[in-house]
Backbone as JSON, one array per atom type, in Angstrom:
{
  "sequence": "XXXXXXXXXXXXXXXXXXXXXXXXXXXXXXXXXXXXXXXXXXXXXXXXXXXXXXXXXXXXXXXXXXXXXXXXXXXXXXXXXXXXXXXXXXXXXXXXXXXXXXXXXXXXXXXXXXXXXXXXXXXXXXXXXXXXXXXX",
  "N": [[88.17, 106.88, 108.24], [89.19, 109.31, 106.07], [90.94, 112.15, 106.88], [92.42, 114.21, 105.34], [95.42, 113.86, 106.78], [97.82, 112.22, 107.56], [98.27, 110.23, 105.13], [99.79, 108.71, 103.63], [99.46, 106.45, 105.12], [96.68, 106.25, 105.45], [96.14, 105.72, 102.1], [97.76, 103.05, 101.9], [95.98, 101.32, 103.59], [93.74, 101.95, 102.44], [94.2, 100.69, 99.6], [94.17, 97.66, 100.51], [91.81, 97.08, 101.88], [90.33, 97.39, 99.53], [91.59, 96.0, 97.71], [90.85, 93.4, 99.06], [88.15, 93.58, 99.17], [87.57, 93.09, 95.84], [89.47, 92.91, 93.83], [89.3, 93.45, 91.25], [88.16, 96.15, 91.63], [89.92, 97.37, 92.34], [91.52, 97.83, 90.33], [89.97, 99.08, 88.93], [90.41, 101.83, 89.89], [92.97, 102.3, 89.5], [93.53, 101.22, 87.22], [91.5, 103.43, 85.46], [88.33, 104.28, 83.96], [86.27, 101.57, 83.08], [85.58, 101.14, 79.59], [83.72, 99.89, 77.62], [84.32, 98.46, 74.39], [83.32, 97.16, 72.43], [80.63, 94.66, 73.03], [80.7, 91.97, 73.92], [80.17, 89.54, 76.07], [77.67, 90.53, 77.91], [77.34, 90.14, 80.6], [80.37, 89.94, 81.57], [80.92, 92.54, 81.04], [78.97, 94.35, 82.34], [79.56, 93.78, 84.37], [82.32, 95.0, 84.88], [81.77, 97.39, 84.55], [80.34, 98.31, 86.48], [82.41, 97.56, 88.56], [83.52, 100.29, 88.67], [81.35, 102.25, 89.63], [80.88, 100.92, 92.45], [83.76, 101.68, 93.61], [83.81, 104.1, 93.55], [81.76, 104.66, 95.38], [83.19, 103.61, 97.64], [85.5, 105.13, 98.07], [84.55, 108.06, 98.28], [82.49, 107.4, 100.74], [84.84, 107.27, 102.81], [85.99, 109.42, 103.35], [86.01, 112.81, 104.84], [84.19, 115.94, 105.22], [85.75, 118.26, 103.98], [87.77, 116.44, 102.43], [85.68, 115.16, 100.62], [84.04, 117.11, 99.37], [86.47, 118.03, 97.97], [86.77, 116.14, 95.75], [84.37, 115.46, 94.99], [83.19, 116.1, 92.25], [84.14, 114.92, 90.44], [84.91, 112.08, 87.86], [85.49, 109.81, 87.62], [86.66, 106.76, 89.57], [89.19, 106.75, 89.56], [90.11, 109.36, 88.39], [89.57, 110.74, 91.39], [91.05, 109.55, 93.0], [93.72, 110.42, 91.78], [93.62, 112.91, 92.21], [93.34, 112.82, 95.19], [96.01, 112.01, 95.61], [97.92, 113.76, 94.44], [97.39, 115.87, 95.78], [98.13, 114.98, 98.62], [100.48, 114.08, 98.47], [101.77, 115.43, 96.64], [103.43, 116.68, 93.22], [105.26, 114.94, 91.26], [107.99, 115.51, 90.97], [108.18, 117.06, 93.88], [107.51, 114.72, 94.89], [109.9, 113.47, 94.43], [111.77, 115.01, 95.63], [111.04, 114.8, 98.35], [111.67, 112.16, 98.47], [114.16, 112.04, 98.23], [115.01, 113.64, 100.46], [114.47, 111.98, 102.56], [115.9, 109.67, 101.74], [118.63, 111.06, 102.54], [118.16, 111.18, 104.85], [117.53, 108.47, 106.38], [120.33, 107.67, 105.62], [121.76, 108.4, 107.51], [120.98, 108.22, 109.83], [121.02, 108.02, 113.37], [120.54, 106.56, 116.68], [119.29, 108.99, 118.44], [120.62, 110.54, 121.6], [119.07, 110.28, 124.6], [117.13, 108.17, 123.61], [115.0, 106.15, 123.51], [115.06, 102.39, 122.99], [112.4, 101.85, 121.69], [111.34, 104.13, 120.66], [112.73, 104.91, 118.67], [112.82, 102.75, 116.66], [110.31, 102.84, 115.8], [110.75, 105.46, 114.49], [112.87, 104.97, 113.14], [111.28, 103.12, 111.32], [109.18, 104.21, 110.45], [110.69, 105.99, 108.32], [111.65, 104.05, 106.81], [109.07, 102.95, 105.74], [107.62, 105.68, 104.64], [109.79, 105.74, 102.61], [109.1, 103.05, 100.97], [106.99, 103.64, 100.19], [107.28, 105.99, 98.68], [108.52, 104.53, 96.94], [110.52, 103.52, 96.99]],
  "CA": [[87.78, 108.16, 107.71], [90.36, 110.21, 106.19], [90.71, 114.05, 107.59], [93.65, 115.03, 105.12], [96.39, 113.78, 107.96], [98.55, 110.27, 107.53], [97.76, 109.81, 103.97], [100.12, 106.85, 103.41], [98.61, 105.05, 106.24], [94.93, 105.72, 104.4], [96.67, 105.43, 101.23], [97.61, 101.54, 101.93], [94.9, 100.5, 104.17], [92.56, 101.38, 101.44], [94.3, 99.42, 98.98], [94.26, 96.48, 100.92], [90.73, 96.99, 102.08], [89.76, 97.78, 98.73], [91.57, 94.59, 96.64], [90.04, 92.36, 99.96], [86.75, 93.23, 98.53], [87.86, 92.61, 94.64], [90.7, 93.27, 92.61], [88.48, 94.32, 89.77], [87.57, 97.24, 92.21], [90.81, 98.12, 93.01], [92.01, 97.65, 88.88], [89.12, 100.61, 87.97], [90.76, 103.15, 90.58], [94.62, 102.3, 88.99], [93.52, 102.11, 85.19], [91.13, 104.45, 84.87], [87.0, 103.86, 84.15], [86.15, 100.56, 81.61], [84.74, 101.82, 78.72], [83.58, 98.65, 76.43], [84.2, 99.03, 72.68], [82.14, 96.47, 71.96], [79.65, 93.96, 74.04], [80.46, 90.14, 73.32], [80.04, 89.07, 77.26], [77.18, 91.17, 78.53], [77.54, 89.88, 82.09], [81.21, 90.26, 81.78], [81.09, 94.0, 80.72], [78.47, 94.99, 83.26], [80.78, 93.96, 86.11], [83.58, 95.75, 84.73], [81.38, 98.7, 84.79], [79.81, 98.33, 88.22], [83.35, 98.29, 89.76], [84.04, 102.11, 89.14], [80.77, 102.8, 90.96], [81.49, 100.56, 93.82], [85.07, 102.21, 93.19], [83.45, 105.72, 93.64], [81.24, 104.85, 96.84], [84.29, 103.29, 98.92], [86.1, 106.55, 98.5], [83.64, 108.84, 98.91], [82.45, 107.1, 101.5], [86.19, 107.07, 103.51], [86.21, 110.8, 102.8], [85.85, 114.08, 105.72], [83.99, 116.71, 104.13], [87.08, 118.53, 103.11], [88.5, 115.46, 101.22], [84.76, 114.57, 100.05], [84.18, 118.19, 98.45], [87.54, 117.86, 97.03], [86.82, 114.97, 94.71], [83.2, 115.46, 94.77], [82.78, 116.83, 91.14], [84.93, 113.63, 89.69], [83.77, 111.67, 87.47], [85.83, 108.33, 87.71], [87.21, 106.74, 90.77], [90.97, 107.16, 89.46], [90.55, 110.79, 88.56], [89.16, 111.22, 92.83], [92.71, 108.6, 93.85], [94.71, 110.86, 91.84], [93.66, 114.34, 92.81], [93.7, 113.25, 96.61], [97.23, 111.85, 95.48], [98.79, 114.88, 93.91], [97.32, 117.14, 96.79], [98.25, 115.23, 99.96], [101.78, 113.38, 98.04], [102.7, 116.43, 95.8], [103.67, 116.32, 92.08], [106.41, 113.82, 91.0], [109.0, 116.59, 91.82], [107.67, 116.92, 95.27], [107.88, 113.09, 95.66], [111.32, 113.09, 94.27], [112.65, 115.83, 95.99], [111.28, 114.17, 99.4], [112.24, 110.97, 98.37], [116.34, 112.2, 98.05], [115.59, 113.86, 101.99], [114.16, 110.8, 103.03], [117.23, 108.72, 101.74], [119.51, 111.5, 103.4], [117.79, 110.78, 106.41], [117.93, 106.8, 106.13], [121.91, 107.55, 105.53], [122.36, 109.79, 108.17], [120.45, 107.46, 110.73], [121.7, 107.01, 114.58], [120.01, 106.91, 117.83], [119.62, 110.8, 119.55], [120.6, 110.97, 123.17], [118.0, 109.95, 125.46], [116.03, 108.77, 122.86], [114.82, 104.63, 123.88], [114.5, 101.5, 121.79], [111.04, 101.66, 120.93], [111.41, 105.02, 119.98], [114.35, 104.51, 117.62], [112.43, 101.73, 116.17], [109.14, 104.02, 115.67], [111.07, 106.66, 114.01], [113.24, 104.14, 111.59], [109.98, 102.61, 110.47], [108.37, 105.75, 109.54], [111.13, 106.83, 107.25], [111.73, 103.32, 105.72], [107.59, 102.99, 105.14], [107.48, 106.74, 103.77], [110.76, 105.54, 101.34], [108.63, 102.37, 100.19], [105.64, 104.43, 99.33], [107.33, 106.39, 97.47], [109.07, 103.72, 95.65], [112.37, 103.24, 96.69]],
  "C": [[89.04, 108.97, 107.44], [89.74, 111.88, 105.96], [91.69, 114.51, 106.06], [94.93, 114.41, 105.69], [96.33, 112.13, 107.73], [98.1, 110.25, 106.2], [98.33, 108.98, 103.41], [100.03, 106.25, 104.02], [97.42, 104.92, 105.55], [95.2, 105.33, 103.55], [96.5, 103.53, 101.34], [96.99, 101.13, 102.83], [93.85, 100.75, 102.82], [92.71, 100.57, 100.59], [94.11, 98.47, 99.39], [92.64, 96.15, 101.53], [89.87, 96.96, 100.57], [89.81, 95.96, 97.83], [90.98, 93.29, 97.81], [88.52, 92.24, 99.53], [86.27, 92.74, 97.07], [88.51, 93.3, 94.47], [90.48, 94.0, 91.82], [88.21, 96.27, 90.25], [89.39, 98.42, 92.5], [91.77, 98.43, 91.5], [91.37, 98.99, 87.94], [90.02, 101.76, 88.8], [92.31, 103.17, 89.77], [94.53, 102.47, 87.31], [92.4, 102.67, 84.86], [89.5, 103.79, 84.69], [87.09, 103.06, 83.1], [85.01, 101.57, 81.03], [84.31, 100.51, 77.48], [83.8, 99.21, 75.19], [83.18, 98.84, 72.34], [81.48, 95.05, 72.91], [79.76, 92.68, 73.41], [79.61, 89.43, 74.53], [78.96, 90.35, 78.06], [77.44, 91.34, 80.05], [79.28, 90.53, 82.41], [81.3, 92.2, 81.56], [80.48, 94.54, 82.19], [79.2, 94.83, 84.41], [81.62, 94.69, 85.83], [83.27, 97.12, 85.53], [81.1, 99.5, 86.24], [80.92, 98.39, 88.94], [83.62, 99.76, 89.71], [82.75, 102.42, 90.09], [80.63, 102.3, 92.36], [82.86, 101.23, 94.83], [84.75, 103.77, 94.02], [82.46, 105.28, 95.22], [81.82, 104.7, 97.54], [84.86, 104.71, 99.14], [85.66, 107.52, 98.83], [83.05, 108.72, 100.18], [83.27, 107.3, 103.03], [86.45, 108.38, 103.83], [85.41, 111.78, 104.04], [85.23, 114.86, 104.8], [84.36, 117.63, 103.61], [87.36, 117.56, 102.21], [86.86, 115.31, 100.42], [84.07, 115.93, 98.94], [85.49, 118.36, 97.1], [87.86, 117.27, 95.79], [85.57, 114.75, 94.09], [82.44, 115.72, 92.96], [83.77, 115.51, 89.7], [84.25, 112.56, 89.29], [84.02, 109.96, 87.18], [86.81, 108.48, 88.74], [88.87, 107.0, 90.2], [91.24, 108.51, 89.14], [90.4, 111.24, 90.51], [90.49, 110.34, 93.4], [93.71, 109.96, 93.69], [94.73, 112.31, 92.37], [93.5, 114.51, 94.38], [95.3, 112.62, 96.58], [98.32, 113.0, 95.21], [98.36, 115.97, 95.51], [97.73, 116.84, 98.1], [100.03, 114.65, 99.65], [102.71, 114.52, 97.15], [102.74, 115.91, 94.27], [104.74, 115.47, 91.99], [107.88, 114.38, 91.13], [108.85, 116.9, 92.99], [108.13, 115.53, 95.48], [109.19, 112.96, 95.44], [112.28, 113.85, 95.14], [112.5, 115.39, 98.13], [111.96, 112.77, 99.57], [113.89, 111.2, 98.93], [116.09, 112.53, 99.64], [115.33, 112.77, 102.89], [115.02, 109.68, 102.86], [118.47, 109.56, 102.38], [119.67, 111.03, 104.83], [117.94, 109.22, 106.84], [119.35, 106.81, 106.42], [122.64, 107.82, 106.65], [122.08, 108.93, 110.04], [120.96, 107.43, 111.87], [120.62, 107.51, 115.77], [120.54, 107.92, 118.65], [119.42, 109.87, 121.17], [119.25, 111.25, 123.95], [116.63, 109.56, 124.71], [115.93, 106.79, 123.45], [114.57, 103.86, 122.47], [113.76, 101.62, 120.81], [110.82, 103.37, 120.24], [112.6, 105.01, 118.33], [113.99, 103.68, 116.62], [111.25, 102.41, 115.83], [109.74, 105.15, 114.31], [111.81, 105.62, 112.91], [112.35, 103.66, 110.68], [109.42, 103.54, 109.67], [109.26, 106.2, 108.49], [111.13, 105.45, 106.19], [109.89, 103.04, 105.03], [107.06, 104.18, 104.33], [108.33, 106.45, 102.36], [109.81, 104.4, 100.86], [107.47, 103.24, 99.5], [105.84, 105.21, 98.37], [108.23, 105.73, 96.1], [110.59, 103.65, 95.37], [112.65, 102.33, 97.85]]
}
């Protein structure tokens, strides 16, 4: 269930929960709702279609009723990804501008005074897993 709180931990568990159940499902939330032109493969179309609303119950589903109001009025699962993307990740200036403190911090790196292993190892993870997410 996501509250708002950790959102690149929900972030990639849902992907990975999501393409575990199909690909196709996880292909409508990244490009957007199928819209057929034209109908050669009936069978094939109607699945296309049926993943955005499978698409739209997982997330809704996953969703506090803060986040589930939030997205509630959306009308394809990749517009409800990206508007809990932009609001819990920021705009692409936001991500960039954490990204650069997040590689300061990477640079800058050493184990604080009285701080243990597993801590040290806790705290490096978290910045290099925040820097992959956002793509560096």
């Amino acid at each position: 269930m996501f509250s708002g709180v950790n959102y690149q931990f929900w972030n990639v568990r849902m992907k990975i929960f999501i393409e575990s159940i199909d690909r196709g499902i996880w292909n409508a939330i990244v490009n957007g709702p199928f819209i057929p032109m034209h109908v050669v493969d009936f069978v094939h179309v109607a699945k296309k279609m049926q993943y955005d609303c499978v698409a739209n119950n997982i997330i809704t589903s996953v969703l506090n009723l803060d986040e589930f109001f939030r997205v509630s009025q959306c009308i394809s699962p990749k517009e409800m990804w990206d508007i809990l993307e932009v609001t819990h990740e920021g705009t692409t200036d936001v991500k960039r501008a954490r990204k650069h403190e997040l590689i300061q911090e990477y640079e800058l790196f050493r184990m604080q005074l009285g701080e243990t292993i597993a801590d040290v190892q806790k705290r490096f993870t978290h910045i290099v897993n925040h820097l992959i997410g956002l793509g560096k």
